[in-house]
C-alpha positions, 0 to 999 in steps of 0.5 A: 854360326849357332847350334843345329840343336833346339835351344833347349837341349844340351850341346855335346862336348867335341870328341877327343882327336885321338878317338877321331884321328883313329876312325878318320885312319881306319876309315881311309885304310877301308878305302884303300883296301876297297880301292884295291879290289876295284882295280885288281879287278879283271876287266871285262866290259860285256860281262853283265856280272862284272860291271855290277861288281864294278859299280858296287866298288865304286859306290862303296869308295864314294860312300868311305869318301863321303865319311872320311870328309865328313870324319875330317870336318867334325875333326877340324870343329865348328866351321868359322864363316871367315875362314876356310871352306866348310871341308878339308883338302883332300889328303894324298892317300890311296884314291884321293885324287888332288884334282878330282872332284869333292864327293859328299860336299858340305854347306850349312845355312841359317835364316833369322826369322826376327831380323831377316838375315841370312848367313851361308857358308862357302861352301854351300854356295858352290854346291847351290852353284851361287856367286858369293857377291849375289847374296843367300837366299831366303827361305821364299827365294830358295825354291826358285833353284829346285826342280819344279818337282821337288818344290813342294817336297821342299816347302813341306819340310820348311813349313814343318821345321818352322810352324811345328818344329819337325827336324828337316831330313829330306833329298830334293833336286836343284837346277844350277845356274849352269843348267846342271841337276844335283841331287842334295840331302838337307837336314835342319831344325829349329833354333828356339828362344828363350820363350820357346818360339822358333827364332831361327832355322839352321840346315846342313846341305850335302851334295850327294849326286854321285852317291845316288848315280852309283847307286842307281848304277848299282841297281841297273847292272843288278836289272841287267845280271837278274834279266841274263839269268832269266835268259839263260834259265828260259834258254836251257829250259828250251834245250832241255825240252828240244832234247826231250822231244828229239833224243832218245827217251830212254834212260839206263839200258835199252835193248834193239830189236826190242826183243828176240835173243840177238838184242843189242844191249845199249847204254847211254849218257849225257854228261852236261858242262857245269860252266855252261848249262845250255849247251845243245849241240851234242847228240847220240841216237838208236833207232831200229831200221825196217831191216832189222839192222840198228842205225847208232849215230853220235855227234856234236856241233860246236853252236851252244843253246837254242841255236846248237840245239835247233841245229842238231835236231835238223840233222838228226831228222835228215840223218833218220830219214835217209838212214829208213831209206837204206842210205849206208854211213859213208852216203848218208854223212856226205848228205849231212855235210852238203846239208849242214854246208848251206843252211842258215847257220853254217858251222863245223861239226863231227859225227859217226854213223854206224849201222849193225847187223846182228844176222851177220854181226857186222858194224859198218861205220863211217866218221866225219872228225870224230874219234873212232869207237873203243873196241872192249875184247878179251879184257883188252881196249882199243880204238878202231882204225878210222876211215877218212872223213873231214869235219861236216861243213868243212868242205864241199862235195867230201867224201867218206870212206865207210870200214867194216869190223865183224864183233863177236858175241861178247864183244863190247864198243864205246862210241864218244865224243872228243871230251871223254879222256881215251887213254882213261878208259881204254885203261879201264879194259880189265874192269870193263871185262867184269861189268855184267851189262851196258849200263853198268859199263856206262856208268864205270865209264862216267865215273873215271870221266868225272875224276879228269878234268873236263870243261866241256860236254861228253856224250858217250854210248855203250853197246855190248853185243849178246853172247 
């Protein structure tokens, strides 16, 4: 078959075997080791992240594959129309499946403006999808397979590549007599005579359908990932906001009452979970009772995002309410529970209500599931004997005993959430006893917090009594 080149321009000499044998083994240990992260790969079908990863290995093997047979076909030179196919067997190497379909297959055709004939390589007729005894086509019959769509595209390169003698380097679909869509890229020129006219035209043909549906693939579990994320910010921006709207405003210490020489000194903190920002069923809360007394309430659902957050807000709304009303600890969590028991989203969740009175110094408190605050005394750290209670929404008509402790002027308690390390903190005892203030404590507190390991939300709340 005659040159692809004009017929005015020098033709190359072939390579040297050893320099293509080189790049065929460098080409075929790249695939392999692609191949090796695509199946070391944990599998995880719902994750958007991995099935983008996923598909860019794929592409990636695909597209080694098309230049390792490509590697193998200027390695065996010219292609002889008698002889063998225009690619060669696939080898047994990593990957290279001996059954499996050729990826990036190869034909090449010439058509003979003076005399009218046509030659096709083998090849070339299976990717057309043409019985070999049915002939080639001619340069008018050939849009006969392209997609309606692609017609024009095709006769535009044809018509340049003859009349103005533009190479051809374009993609277009076929329409195969199985009713099969291929997608194949064509690239030609025209072969000129010695006066210079165009007395030919000679193509190469790639079918490169897979490539293009990995490619595809690629860019539609990259849309998939980029949407989740788009999801994921608006959802912790609306968390983030419900927490502004419902939780308490302040931040570092805050004192209750307001003023007067018996306030509380009050620290709080929100510790995020790094794994998953959009966490919003944790909560901690202050609020100042017409009594004079302090309602300190700490809590946490399991449910994450908007619904954990919606969640929250509907108990903490009921839980102040009923607080104004004068309703003690114990009362007021078995109301949660029956609460948190029939609504739309029924799920378990722990909290602690605890209410102080700084005429008498008493810290009543009442616990559903939850840990018991950290007693700071005399520089020592314990936790607090529990009365009963079970996990809100854990079972019908629970009851919840309420304890008492009378704290003393200096006296400091640590209220928490399951994921602080206790045994870190009540260890802390003799730092703790140095600390000048709730917020200083607090954030000691949160620096041994961030030392452990810990993957999930933490509240925690500081509350040193005046004196």
């Amino acid at each position: 078959m005659p040159s692809p080149l004009f017929a005015d321009r020098p033709v190359p000499g072939p390579a040297e075997p050893a320099t293509m044998d080189a790049l065929i083994t460098r080409t075929r240990r790249l695939r392999g080791d692609v191949d090796a992260v695509r199946r070391d790969t944990e599998v995880d079908d719902g994750d958007t992240l991995w099935r983008w990863q996923r598909a860019l290995c794929d592409l990636a093997v695909r597209q080694l594959d098309h230049l390792g047979s490509h590697l193998d076909q200027l390695k065996a030179g010219r292609p002889d129309a008698d002889g063998p196919p225009d690619h060669p067997e696939r080898d047994a190497s990593p990957g290279h499946g001996r059954t499996g379909p050729r990826l990036g297959r190869v034909g090449s055709g010439e058509w003979n403006l003076l005399t009218d004939e046509v030659s096709w390589s083998d090849e070339l007729f299976r990717i057309l999808g043409r019985d070999p005894e049915s002939g080639p086509l001619s340069l008018d019959e050939l849009p006969s397979l392209v997609h309606p769509d692609d017609q024009v595209l095709l006769t535009a390169m044809v018509t340049d590549c003859l009349i103005d003698g533009k190479p051809m380097d374009g993609e277009f679909r076929i329409i195969r007599a199985d009713g099969r869509v291929r997608v194949l890229h064509m690239m030609g020129e025209p072969i000129l005579d010695t006066d210079g006219c165009t007395a030919s035209m000679w193509a190469v043909l790639r079918d490169i359908s897979a490539l293009r549906h990995g490619e595809q693939t690629v860019r539609d579990s990259h849309d998939s990932l980029r949407r989740e994320d788009h999801l994921a910010r608006t959802e912790h921006r609306l968390v983030a906001e419900l927490h502004e709207a419902v939780l308490p405003a302040w931040h570092g210490s805050s004192y209750l009452p307001r003023s007067g020489p018996g306030a509380l000194d009050l620290a709080a903190r929100r510790l995020p979970d790094t794994a998953h920002p959009a966490t919003g069923g944790h909560w901690l809360d202050v609020l100042e009772l017409p009594c004079g007394e302090a309602l300190l309430t700490i809590g946490e659902l399991p449910l994450r995002g908007v619904a954990g957050a919606s969640s929250m807000a509907m108990l903490l709304g009921a839980l102040r309410g009923m607080a104004v009303a004068g309703i003690a600890p114990g009362a007021l969590l078995g109301h949660l529970n029956q609460l948190l028991e029939t609504s739309e989203q029924p799920a378990l969740g722990s909290a602690l209500c605890s209410r102080y009175a700084p005429r008498t110094g008493t810290f009543s408190w009442a616990q559903a599931g939850h840990p018991a605050p950290l007693l700071f005394r005399d520089g020592t750290g314990h936790a607090l004997t529990p009365p009963d209670g079970v996990l809100l929404g854990a079972t019908s008509g629970a009851v919840y005993e309420q304890a008492e402790i009378q704290l003393r002027p200096g006296d400091l308690l640590v209220l928490h959430t399951d994921e602080l390390p206790r045994d870190r903190v009540v260890g802390l005892a003799p730092r703790i006893a140095g600390t000048r203030s709730a917020r200083e404590c607090a954030q000691l507190i949160v620096e041994e917090s961030d030392r452990a390991e810990r993957t999930d939300p933490a509240c925690l709340m500081v509350i040193r009594i005046p004196g």
